[in-house]
C-alpha positions in Angstrom: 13.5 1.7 -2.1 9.6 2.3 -3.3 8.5 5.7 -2.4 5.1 5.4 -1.1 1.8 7.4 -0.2 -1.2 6.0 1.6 -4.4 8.1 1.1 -7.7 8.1 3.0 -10.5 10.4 2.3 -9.6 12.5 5.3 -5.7 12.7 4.7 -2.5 11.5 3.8 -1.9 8.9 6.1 2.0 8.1 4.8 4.3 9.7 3.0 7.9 8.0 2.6 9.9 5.6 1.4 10.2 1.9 2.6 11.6 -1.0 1.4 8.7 -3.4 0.6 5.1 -3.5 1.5 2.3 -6.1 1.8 -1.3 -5.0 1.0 -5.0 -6.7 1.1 -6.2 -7.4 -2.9 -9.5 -7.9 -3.4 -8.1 -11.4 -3.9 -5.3 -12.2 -1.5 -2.1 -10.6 -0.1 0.2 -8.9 -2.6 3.8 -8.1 -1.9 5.6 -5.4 -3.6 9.9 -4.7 -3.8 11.3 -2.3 -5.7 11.4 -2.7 -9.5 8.2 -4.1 -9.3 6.2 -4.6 -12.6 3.6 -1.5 -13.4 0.1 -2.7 -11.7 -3.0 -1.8 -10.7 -5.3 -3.8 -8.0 -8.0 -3.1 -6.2 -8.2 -3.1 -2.3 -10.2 -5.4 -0.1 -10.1 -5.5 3.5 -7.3 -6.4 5.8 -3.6 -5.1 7.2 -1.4 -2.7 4.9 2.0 -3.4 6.1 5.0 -0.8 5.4 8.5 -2.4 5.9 9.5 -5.4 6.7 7.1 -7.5 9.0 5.4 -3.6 9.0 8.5 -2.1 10.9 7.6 1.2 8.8 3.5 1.2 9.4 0.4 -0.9 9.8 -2.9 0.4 8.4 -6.3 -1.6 8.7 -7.4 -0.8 5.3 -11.2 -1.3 3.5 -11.6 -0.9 -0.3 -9.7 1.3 -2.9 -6.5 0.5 -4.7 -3.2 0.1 -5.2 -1.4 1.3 -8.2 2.7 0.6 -8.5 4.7 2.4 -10.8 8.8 2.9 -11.4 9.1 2.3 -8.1 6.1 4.9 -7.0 3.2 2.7 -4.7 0.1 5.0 -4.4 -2.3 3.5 -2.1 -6.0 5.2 -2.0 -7.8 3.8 0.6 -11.9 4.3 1.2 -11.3 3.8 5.2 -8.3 3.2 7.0 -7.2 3.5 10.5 
């Protein structure tokens, strides 16, 4: 399981675990399971989804990033509803 925390200027909009998540790079989709490689992206716009097929949470994300480490995803978001 990742434990993960979305954050938005305003608040913490997640706190939890899940078992994989999907988020808007700059560049593309990137995927993330557990024992994921340390990495650090930044965010560009489009869905955050939590859980498989986003059965956890969806976010419509803009800019920040994503940073994945032992099995920690910290997402810091600049607008997300």
């Amino acid at each position: 399981m990742l434990t993960v925390s979305v954050i938005s200027p305003e608040k913490t909009l997640f706190e939890g675990t899940v078992a994989s998540l999907v988020a808007p790079a700059y560049d593309g989709e990137v995927g993330i399971l557990p024992q994921h490689a340390p990495m650090m992206t930044l965010l560009g716009k489009g869905e955050l989804r939590l859980g498989p097929d986003g059965a956890d949470g969806r976010f419509q994300i803009a800019g920040g990033f994503l940073q994945v480490l032992n099995d920690s995803v910290r997402v810091v978001t600049e607008n997300a509803k």
